[in-house]
C-alpha positions as CSV (number, residue, x, y, z in Angstrom):
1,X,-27.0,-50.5,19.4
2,X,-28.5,-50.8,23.1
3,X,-27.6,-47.1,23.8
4,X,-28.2,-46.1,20.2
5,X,-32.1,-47.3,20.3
6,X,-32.5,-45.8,24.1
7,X,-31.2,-42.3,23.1
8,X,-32.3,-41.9,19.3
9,X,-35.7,-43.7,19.3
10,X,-37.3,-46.1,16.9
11,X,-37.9,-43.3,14.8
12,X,-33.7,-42.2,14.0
13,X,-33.0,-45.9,14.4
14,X,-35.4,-47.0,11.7
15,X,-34.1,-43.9,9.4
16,X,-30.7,-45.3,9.8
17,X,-31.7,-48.9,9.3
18,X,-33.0,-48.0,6.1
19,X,-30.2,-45.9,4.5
20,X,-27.8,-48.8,6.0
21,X,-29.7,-51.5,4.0
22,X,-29.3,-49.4,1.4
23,X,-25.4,-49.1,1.6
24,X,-25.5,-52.3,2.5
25,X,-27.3,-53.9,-0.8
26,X,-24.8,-51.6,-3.1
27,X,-21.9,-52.6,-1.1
28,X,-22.5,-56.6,-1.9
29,X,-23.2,-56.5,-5.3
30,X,-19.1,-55.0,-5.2
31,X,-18.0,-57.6,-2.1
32,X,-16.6,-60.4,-4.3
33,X,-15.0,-62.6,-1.3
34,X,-11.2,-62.5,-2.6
35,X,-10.5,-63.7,0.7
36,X,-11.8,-67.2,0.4
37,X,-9.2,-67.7,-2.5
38,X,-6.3,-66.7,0.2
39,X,-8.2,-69.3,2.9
40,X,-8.2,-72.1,0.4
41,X,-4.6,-71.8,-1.2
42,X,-2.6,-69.9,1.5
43,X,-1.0,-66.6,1.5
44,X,1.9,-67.3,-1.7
45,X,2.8,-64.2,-2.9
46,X,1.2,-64.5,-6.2
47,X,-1.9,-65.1,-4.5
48,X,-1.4,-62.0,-2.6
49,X,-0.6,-59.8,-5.5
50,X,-3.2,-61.3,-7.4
51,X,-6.2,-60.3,-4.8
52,X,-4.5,-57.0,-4.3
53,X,-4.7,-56.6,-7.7
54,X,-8.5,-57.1,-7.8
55,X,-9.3,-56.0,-4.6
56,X,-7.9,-52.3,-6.0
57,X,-10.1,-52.5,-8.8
58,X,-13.2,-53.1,-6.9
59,X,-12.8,-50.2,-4.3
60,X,-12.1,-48.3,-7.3
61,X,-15.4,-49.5,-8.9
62,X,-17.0,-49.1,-5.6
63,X,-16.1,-45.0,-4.7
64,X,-17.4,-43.9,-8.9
65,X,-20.5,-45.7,-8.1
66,X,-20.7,-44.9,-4.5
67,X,-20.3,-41.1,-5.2
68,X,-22.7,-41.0,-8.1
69,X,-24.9,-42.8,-5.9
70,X,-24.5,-40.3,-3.2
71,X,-24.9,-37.3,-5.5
72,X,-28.3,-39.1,-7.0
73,X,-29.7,-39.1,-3.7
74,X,-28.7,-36.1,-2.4
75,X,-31.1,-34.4,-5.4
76,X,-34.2,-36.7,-4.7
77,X,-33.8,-37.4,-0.9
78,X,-36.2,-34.4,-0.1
79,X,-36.1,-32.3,2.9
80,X,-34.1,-35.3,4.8
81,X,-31.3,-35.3,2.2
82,X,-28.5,-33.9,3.8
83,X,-28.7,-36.5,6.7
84,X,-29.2,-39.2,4.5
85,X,-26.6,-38.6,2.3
86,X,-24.4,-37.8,5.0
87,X,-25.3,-41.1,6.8
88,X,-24.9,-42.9,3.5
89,X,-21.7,-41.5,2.9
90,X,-20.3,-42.2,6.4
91,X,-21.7,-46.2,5.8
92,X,-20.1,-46.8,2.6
93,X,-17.0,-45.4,3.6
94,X,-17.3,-48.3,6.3
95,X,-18.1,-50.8,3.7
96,X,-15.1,-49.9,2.4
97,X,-13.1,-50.3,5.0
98,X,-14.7,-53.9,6.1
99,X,-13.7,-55.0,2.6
100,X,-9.6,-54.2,4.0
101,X,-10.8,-55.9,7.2
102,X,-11.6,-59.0,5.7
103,X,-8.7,-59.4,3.1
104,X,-6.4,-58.8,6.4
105,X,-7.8,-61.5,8.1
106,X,-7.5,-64.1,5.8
107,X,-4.1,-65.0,6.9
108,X,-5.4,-65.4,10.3
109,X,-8.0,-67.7,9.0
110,X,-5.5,-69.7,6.6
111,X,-3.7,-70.7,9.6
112,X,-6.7,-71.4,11.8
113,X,-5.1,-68.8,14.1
114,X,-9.2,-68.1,14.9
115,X,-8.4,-67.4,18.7
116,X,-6.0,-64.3,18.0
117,X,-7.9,-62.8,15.7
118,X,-11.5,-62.8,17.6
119,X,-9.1,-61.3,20.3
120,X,-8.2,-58.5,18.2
121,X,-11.5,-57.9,16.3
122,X,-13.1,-57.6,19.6
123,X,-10.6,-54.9,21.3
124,X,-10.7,-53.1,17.7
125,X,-14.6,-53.4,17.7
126,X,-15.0,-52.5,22.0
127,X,-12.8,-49.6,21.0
128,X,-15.2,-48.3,18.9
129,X,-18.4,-49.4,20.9
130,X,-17.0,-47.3,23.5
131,X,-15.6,-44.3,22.0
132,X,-19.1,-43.8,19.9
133,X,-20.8,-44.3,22.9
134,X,-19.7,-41.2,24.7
135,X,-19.7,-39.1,21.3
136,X,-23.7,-40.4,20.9
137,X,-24.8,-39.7,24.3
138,X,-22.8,-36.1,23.7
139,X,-24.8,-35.7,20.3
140,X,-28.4,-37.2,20.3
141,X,-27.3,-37.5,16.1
142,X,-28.1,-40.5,13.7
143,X,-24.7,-39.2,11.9
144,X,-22.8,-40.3,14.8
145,X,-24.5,-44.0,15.1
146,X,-23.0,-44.0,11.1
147,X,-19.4,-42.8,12.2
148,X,-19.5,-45.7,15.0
149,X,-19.0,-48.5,12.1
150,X,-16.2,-46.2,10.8
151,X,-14.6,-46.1,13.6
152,X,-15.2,-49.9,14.4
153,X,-13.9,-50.9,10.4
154,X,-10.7,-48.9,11.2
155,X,-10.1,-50.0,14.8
156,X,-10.2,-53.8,13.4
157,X,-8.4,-52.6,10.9
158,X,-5.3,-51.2,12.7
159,X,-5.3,-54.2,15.0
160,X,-4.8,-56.5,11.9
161,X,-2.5,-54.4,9.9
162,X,0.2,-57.2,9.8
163,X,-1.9,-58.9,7.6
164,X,-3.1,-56.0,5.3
165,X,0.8,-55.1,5.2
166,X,1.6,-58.6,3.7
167,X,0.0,-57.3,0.6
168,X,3.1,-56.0,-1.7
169,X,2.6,-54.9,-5.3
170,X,0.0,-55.6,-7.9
171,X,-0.2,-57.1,-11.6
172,X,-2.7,-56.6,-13.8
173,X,-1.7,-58.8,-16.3
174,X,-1.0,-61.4,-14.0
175,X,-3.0,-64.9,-15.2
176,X,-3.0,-65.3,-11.0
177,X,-5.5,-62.3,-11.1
178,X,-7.7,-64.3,-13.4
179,X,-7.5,-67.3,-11.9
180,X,-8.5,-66.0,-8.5
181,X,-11.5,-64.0,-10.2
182,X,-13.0,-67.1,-11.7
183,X,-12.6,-69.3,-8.4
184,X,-14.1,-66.7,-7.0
185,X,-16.8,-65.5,-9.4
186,X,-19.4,-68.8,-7.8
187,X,-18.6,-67.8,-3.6
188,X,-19.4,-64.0,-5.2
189,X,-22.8,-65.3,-6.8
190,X,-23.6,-67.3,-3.6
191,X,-22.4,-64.5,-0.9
192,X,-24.3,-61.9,-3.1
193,X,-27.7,-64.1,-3.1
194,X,-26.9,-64.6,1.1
195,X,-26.7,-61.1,1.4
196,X,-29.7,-59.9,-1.0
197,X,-31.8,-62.3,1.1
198,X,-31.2,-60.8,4.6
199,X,-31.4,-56.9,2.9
200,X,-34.8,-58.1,1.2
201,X,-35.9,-58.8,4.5
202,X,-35.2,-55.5,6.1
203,X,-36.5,-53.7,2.5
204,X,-39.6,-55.7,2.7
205,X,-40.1,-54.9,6.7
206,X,-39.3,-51.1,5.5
207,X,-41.7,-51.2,2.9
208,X,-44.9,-53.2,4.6
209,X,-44.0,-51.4,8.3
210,X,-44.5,-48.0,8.9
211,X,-40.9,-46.3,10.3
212,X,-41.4,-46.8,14.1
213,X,-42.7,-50.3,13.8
214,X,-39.6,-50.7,11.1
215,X,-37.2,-49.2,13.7
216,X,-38.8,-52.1,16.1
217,X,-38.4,-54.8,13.8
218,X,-34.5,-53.3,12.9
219,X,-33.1,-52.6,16.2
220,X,-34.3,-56.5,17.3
221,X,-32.9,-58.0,14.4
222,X,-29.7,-56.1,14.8
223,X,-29.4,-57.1,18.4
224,X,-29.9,-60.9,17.7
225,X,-27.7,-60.7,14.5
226,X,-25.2,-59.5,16.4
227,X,-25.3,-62.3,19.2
228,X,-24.9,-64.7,16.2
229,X,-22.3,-63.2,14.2
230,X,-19.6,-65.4,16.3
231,X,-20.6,-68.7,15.3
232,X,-22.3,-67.5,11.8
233,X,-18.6,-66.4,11.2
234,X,-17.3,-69.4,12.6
235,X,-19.3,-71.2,10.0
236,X,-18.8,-69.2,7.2
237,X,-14.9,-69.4,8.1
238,X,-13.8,-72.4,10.3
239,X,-16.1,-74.7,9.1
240,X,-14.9,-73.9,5.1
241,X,-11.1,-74.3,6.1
242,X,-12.0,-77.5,7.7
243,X,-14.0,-79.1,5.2
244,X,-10.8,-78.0,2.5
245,X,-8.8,-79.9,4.2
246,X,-10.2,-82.8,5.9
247,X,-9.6,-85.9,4.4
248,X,-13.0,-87.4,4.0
249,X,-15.6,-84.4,4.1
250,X,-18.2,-86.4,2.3
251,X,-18.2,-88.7,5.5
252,X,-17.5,-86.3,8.2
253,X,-20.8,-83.9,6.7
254,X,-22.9,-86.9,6.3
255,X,-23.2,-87.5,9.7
256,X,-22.6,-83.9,11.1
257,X,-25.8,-82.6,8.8
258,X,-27.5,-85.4,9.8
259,X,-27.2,-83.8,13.9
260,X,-27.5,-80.3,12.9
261,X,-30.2,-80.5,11.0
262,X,-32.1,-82.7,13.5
263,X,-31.1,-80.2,16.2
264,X,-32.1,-77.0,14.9
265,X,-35.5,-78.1,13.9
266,X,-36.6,-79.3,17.4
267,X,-35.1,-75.5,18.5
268,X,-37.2,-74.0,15.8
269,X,-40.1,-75.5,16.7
270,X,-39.6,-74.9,20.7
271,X,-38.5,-71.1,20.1
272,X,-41.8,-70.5,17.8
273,X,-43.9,-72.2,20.6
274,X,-42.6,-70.1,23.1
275,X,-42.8,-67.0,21.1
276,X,-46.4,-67.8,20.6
277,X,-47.2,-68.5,24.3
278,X,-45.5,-65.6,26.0
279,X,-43.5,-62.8,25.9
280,X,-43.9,-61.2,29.4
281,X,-39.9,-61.5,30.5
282,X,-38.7,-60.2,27.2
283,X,-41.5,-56.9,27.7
284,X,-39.2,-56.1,31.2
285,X,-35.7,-57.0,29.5
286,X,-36.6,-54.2,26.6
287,X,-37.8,-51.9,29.2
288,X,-34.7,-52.3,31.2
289,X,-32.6,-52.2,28.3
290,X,-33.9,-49.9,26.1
291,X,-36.8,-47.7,27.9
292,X,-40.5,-47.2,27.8
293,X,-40.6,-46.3,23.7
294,X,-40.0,-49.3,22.7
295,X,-42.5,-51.0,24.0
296,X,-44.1,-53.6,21.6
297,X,-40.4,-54.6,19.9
298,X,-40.5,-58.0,21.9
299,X,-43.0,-59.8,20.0
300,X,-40.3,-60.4,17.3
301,X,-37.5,-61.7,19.6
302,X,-38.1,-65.8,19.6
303,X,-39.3,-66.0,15.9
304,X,-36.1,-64.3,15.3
305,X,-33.9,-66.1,17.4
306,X,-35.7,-69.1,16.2
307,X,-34.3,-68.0,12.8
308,X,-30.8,-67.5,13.8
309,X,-30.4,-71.1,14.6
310,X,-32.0,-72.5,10.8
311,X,-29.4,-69.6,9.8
312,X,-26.5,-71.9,11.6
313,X,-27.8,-74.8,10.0
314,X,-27.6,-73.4,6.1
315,X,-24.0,-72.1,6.9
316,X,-22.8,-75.6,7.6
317,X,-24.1,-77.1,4.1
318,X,-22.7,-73.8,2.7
319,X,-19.5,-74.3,4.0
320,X,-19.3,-78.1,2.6
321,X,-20.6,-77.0,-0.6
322,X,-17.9,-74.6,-1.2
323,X,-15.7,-76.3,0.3
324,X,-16.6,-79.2,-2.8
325,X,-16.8,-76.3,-5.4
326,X,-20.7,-77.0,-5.8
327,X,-22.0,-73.7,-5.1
328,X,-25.0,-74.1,-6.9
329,X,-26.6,-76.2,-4.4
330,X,-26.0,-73.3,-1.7
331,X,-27.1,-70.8,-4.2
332,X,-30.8,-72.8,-5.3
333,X,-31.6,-73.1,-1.3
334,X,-30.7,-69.2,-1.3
335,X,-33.1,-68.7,-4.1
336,X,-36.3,-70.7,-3.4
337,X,-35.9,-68.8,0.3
338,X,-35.9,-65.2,-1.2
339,X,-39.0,-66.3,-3.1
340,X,-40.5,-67.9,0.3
341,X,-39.7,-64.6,1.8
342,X,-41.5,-62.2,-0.5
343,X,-44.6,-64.6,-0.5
344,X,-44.8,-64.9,2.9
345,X,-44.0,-61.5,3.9
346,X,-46.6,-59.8,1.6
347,X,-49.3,-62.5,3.1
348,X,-48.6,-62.3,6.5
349,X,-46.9,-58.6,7.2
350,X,-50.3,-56.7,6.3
351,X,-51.8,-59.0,8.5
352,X,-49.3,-59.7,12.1
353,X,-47.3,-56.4,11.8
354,X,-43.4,-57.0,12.6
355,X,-44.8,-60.5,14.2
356,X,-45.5,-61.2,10.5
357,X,-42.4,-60.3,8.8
358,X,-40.3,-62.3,11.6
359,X,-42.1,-65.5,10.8
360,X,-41.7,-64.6,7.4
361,X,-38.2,-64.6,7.4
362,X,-37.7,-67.5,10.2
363,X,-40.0,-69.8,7.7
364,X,-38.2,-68.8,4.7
365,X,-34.8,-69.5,6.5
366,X,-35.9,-72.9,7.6
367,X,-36.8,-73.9,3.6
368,X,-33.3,-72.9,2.7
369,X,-31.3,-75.1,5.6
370,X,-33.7,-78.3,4.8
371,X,-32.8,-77.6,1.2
372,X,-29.1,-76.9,1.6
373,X,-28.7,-79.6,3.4
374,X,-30.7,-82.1,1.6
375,X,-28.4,-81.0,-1.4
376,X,-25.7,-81.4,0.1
377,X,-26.1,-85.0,1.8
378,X,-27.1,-86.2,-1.5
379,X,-23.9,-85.0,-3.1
380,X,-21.8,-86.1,-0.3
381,X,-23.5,-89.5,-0.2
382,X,-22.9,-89.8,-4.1
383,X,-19.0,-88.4,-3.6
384,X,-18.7,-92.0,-1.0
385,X,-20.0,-93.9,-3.6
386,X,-17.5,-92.8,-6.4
387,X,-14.7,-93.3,-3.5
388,X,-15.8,-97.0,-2.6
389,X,-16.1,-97.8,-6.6
């Protein structure tokens, strides 16, 4: 994305941002997380044929929407259809891809095998970064930035092919199918609210920000999402397996929450002061790293860092809560911060700019972790007090 935003602009970065989030929003509300059932109750064959099974109906489901979606905006998109639709089309066919990616790894993340696969995720994904590199300086085209996360999703995929091949066979009728659907159906509302709440974000920033400004706000928030995607994913991954098996989670996340929670508050606060003080060293890294055009895109870089760290601290309730099967406290926090979001966003967006919408979604983050975890540490305190009785 570094090269991406020096050679295209905020102007092709923010177009892309916005068909992306697009994509993005239609690809979670058919991303049902059949891999968690695989992390939870290994790789049986049953299993296995049972989340084949589904995982071929949703990419089914997924390319008759995705092309009727594609042919609906091709006819409305106005003079910028073509590139749009093109863009749209190469994103969803990464999407599609990812959703192989993830069911591959789950027998990585099964056997807490976490070390091997970051090491082939990141030659698949460095692969990729490299290749599309060359092809983007070659091309100046927003198409190309599109075909980079194809070419990333099949790179990762290759390198974890032993894992897709392990899939053998599918059964419709199989009561394993059903099984795995309904254990899945609450981690599908949950990841689905998760993912709503960061694409609100970007389609709020979209619709308050005018398209530079948006491709400011985008190409930061991409850049710091993708400096926390390691432990986010670690979280959402390591953290679940661990709480599924430990034998006293309830204890363990008591006084685990109790330090994280403590923790990322006191960063929160700091990050937000220092945002608000000065950002004179992050105006030379984005001139360095980026170039003259986008100047202006570092006054949302500590309110959103600031946010990745309350992000950290909601993952690791979510992970316990799942881990518990009680969702629903995961899913409320989710909930009252999407409403936080839109609230604060229209207040303060008309009034800061991208400033505004940062805070926005920093604050709104921080209401979901104290939530989450608040939840959560009463239901792990009651779950010790059922033990000891």
């Amino acid at each position: 994305m570094l090269v991406a935003a020096r050679v295209l602009g905020p102007e092709m970065v923010g177009l892309y941002g916005v068909v992306a989030v697009g994509v993005d929003l239609f690809a979670t509300a058919l991303s049902f997380g059949f891999n968690q059932a695989i992390i939870r109750y290994g790789p049986t064959q049953r299993i296995l044929r049972a989340v084949a099974t589904l995982t071929i109906l949703q990419l089914v489901a997924f390319f008759v929407l995705g092309v009727s979606g594609l042919a609906i905006l091709f006819r409305v998109g106005g003079p910028g259809a073509p590139t749009m639709t093109a863009v749209a089309a190469i994103c969803g066919f990464a999407r599609a891809l990812g959703i192989l990616g993830t069911l591959a790894a789950a027998r990585w993340e099964n056997r807490f095998d976490f070390q091997d696969l970051a090491r082939r995720r990141s030659f698949g994904a460095g692969f990729a970064n490299i290749v599309s590199v060359v092809v983007l300086i070659a091309t100046h085209s927003v198409v190309t930035l599109a075909a980079r996360d194809v070419l990333s999703a099949l790179a990762i995929l290759v390198s974890l092919r032993g894992g897709l091949l392990a899939y053998r066979g599918i059964s419709i009728r199989d009561p394993a199918a059903r099984a795995v659907f309904r254990y899945c159906m609450p981690i599908y509302l949950l990841g689905l609210a998760e993912r709503v709440y960061g694409r609100v974000d970007l389609m709020l920033a979209g619709k308050l920000l005018g398209r530079t400004e948006f491709g400011f706000y985008y190409q930061v928030r991409a850049l710091i999402d993708g400096v926390s995607a390691l432990p986010l994913s670690a979280m959402q991954s390591v953290i679940f397996a661990y709480y599924c098996r430990v034998r006293d989670a309830a204890a363990v996340f008591q006084v685990r929450s109790r330090q994280l929670l403590a923790a990322s508050l006191m960063l929160v606060v700091a990050f937000l002061a220092i945002g608000a003080t000065t950002s004179v060293p992050w105006k030379w890294v984005f001139s360095v790293l980026l170039g003259a055009q986008w100047a202006g895109a570092e006054i949302v870089v500590w309110p959103l860092i600031a946010q990745a760290v309350s992000a950290l601290c909601f993952e690791h309730a979510r992970a316990y809560s799942l881990a518990v099967r009680r969702p629903l406290i995961a899913f409320l926090a989710r909930g009252v911060a999407v409403l936080s979001l839109v609230g604060l966003a229209v207040a303060l967006t008309p009034w800061l700019g991208s400033l505004g919408q940062a805070e926005a979604y920093c604050i709104a983050t921080v209401i979901a972790a104290v939530i989450a975890n608040y939840g959560a540490h009463r239901s792990a305190e009651s779950s010790s007090a059922e033990k000891l009785a």
